[in-house]
N, C-alpha and C positions, 0 to 999 in steps of 0.2 A: 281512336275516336270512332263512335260506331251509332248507329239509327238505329228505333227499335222498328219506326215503319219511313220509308220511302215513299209515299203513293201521294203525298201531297209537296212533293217536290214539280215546282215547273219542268215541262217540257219530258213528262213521265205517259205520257199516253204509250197505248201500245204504238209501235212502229209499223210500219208497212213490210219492211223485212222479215222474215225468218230471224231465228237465230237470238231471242233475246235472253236474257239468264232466268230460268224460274226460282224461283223461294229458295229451295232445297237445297241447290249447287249453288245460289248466293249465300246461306249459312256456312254452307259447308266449305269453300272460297274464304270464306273470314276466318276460320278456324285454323286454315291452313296455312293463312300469312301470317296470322300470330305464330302458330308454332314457328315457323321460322322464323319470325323475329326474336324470339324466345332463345333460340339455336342459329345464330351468326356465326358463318364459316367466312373465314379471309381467302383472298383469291389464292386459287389450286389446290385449295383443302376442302372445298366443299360436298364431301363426300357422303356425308346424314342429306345436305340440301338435295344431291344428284339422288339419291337412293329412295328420297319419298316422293320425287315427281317421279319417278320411273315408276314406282310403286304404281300411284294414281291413273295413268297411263294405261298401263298394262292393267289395271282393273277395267279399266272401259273398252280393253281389246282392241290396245294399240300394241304396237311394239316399237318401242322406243331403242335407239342406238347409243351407249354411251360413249364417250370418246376416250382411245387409246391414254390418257394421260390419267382416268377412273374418274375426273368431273367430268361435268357438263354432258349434255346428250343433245340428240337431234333425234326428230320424230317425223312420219309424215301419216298425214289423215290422206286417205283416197289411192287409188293408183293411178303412175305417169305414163302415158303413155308414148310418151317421147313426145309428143305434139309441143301445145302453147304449154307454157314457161308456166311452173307453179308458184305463187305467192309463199314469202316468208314473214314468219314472224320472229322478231327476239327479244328476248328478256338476256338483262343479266344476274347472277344470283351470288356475288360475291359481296360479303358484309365489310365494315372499315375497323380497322384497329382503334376505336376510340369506345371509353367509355358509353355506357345506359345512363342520362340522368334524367329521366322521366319520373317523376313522383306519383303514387298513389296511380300504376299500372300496372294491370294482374298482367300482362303479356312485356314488363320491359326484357330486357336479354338477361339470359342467367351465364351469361360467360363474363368473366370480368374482362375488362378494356376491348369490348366487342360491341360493336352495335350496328344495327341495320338504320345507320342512317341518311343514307341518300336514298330509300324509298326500294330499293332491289327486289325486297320479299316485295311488295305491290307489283312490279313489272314483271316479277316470275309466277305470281299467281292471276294476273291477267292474261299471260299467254295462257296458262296453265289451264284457266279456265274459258278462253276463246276455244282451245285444243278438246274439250269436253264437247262445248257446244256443235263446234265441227266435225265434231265424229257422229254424232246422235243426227245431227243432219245428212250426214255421210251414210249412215241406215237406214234414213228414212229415203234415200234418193236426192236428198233436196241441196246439195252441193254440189255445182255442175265441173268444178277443177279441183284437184288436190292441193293441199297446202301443206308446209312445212313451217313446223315448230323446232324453231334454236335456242335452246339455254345454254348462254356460254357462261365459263368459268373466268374471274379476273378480268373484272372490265377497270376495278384500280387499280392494276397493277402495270405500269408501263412498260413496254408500248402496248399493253392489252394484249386480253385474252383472243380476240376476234383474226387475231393472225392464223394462230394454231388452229381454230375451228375451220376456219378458212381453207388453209390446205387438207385438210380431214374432208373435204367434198359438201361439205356444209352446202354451199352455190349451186353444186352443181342442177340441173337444169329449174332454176330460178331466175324467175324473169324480174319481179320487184320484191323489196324486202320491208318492213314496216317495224316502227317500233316505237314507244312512251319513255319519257322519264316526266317522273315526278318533280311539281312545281308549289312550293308554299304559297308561291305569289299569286297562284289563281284559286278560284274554288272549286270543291268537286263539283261537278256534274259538267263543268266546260274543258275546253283544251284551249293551249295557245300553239298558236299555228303558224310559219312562215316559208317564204318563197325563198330559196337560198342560201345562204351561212346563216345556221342555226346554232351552233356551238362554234369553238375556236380550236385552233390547234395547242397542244400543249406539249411541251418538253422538258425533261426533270435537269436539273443544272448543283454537277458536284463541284469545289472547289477544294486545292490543297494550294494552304502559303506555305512556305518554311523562311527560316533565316538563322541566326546564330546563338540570335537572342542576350539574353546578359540581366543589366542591372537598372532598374529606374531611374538611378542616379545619372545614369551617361548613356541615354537614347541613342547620342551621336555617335557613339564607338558602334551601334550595332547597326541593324535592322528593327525599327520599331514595327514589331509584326501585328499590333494590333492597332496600330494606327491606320497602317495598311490594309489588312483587313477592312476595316471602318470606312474607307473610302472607297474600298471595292464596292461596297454595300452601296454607299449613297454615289458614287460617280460612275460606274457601272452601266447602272439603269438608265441614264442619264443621257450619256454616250449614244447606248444604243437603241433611244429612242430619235437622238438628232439624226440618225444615219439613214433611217427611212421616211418613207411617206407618213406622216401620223396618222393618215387616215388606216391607216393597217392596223394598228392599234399594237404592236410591239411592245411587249413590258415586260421585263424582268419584277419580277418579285420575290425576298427570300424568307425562311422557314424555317431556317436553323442557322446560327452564328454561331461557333464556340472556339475557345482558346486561353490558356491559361491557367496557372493555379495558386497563386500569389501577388498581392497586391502589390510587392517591389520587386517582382520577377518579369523581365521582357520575356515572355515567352519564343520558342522555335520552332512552333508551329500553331498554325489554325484551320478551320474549317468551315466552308458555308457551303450552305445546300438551299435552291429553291426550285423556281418553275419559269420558264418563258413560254409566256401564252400570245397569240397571236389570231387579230381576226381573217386575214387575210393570205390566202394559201402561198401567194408569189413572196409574199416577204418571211411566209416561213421558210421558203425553202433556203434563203439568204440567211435567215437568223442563225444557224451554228457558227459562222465564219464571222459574222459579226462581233457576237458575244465574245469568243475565243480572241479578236483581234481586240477589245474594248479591256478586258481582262487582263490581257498581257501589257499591254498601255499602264494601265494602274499600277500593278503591281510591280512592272517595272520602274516606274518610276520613283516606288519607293524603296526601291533595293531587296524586294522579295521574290522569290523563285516561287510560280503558280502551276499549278497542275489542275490541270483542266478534265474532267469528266463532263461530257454532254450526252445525254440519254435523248434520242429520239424517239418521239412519243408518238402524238396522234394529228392529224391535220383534222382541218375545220370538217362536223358536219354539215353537206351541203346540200340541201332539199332538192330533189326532182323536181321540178313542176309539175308533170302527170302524175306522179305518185303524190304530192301535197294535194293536189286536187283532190285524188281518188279520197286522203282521210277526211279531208274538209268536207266531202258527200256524203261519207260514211258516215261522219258527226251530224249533220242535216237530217241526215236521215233518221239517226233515233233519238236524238235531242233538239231539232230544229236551228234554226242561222244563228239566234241571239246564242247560241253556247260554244259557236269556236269567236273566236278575238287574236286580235294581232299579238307576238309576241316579238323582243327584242333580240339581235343576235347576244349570245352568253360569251362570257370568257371561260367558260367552264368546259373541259375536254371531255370528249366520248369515244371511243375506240369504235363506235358504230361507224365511224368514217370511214372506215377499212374497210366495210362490205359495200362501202359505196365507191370506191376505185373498182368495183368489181361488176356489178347492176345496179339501175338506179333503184333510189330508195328515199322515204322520208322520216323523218321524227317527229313525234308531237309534243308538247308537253300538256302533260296529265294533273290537273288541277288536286289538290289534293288539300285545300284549305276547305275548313267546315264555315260557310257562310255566316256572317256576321262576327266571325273570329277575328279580334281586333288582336290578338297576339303576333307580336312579332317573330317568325321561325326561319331558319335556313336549312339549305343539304351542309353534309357533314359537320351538324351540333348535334352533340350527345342527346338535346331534345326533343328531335324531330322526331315526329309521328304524322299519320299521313290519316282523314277522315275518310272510311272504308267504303263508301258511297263510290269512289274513283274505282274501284274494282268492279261494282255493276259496270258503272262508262265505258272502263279501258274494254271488259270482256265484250260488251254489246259493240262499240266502236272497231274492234278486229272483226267480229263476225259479218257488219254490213262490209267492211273495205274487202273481206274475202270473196263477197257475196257478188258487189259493185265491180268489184278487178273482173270476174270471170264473165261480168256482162261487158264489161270495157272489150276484155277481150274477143271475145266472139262480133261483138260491131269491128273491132279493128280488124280480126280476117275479112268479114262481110266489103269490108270498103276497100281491100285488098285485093277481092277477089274477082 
């Protein structure tokens, strides 16, 4: 979804900052997250995605570092002097195994069961295009600290991409880190903003039953393995919700059940696969021994042998408060107060929580509904599309918090000194 003029959008005046996107590199911005959307790479394949931001980059006379695995890179605008701690940004740039089903869209994906639909291409060409604007300011003089741009590879794929970039020196002298994801739920031109657990933790959860199986005729001679099953599914979750505090938000949820291949056949084995999300970091770190003990409960009970697979995933994004501030001013500052708003903590997992064991850091979410759009949309539906208006915000939005950080910074030596 795309505007043909912006200029009579609220809260559109010029800014008092530097740094805002002009016309040209806002066309040229749109062109670009189409093509990517066009061309959805899965995590650790995105190899066309890595090789056209490196492209673009190195046209404006950066030099971009790709990372040892051929995705993902790291860039930085400016030189560090070892001094105060550079600002980071991240995008992630990896698309989801599910179909395009956007109708009558010259840009849906041409790969079958590929689609950019949690908004990625938007967060990669927001950094993409904040990294433009800071370089040209970085010519002109007019950026007083270096920054570093991260596009990581496999942010769906658990436990995330943001490990590997991590040990690749990605941090290394980074003071705070910033980063969008896209939100249906708000509109472009604002963010939704919060102090604290912003996302939740999330963990992938495999399951293997077995038994002996047999005949439908005489359950009782065997192991009825999909009965069992069946109750792992609904008593499971149940379990291991009574075992903690509810306010933690603990859930199992599952994704896949399968077993069987005749209607008078007790099968010998089955399968379930989901996710335990959680809002709260103390009771995730309790959640694998729970689940595992809750599981084994069930299935013994009904005479099935379980095998247990727990993938540890992501803990809760949890907002800095000096770095939510810094975006919260930086929003103020080129769209004024009405356009950031409170947001809810998500059950939805981010691997950005990993660069936040590391320095503090915050997340916004990035508005991407087209005003007065009564459509109902989510992240990971085949339909989602995101109104390209969020790509002016997100760009302009990096540029003042880059601008804001290095004034922050220079008062905080001042009061230091």
């Amino acid at each position: 979804m795309s505007r043909e003029s912006e200029a009579d959008l609220p809260g559109e005046a010029e800014a008092a900052l530097p740094g805002t996107l002009p016309e040209a590199l806002r066309a040229e911005l749109v062109a670009f997250r189409r093509d990517l959307h066009m061309h959805p790479e899965l995590g650790n394949q995105e190899f066309r995605t890595t090789a056209a931001i490196k492209a673009r980059l190195e046209k404006a006379g950066l030099r971009p570092r790709v990372l040892d695995s051929g995705t993902g890179l790291i860039c930085d605008i400016g030189d560090w002097d070892g001094g105060r701690p550079r600002l980071a940004m991240r995008a992630d740039i990896d698309a989801l195994p599910i179909p395009d089903t956007k109708v009558d869209c010259e840009y849906r994906s041409t790969v079958p069961d590929r689609a950019h639909a949690c908004g990625h291409d938007v967060h990669t060409t927001v950094v993409l295009g904040a990294g433009l604007v800071l370089a040209d300011l970085h010519r002109k003089g007019q950026l007083p600290r270096p920054v570093r741009l991260i596009f990581q590879p496999a942010e769906e794929v658990l436990p995330g991409g943001a490990g590997d970039v991590i040990k690749s020196g990605a941090l290394d002298g980074v003071g705070r880190i910033i980063a969008v994801h896209c939100d249906p739920r708000v509109d472009a031109g604002r963010i939704g903003l919060r102090h604290g657990p912003i996302t939740s933790a999330c963990d992938r959860l495999e399951i293997a039953l077995d038994g002996p199986g047999g005949h439908t005729a005489r359950p009782h001679l065997t192991t009825d393995l999909v009965t069992a099953a069946a109750r792992v599914v609904t008593d499971v979750p149940a379990l291991v919700a009574r075992r903690v505090d509810a306010r933690s938000g603990l859930s199992v949820t599952w994704g896949r059940v399968e077993s069987g291949h005749a209607p008078n056949v007790i099968p010998q084995h089955a399968e379930l696969s989901g996710t335990v999300r959680c809002l709260d970091i103390n009771a995730w770190r309790q959640a694998p021994d729970l689940v595992h003990e809750a599981i084994s409960e069930v299935a013994t009970l009904h005479r099935a042998k379980s095998e247990i697979n727990y993938v540890r995933g992501v803990p809760p994004v949890v907002n800095d408060p000096v770095v939510t501030e810094l975006i919260h001013d930086a929003m103020v500052a080129r769209r004024g107060a009405t356009a950031v708003e409170d947001t809810e903590q998500s059950l939805g997992g981010e691997d950005f929580s990993w660069y936040l064991e590391h320095v503090p850091g915050a997340m916004a979410r990035l508005g991407v509904r087209r005003p007065g759009d009564l459509t109902v949309r989510d992240l990971h539906q085949g339909d989602f599309d995101a109104d390209e208006h969020a790509i002016t915000v997100g760009v302009e939005l990096f540029t003042a918090a880059a601008l804001l950080d290095a004034r922050m910074q220079v008062l905080d030596t001042a009061a230091t000194s």
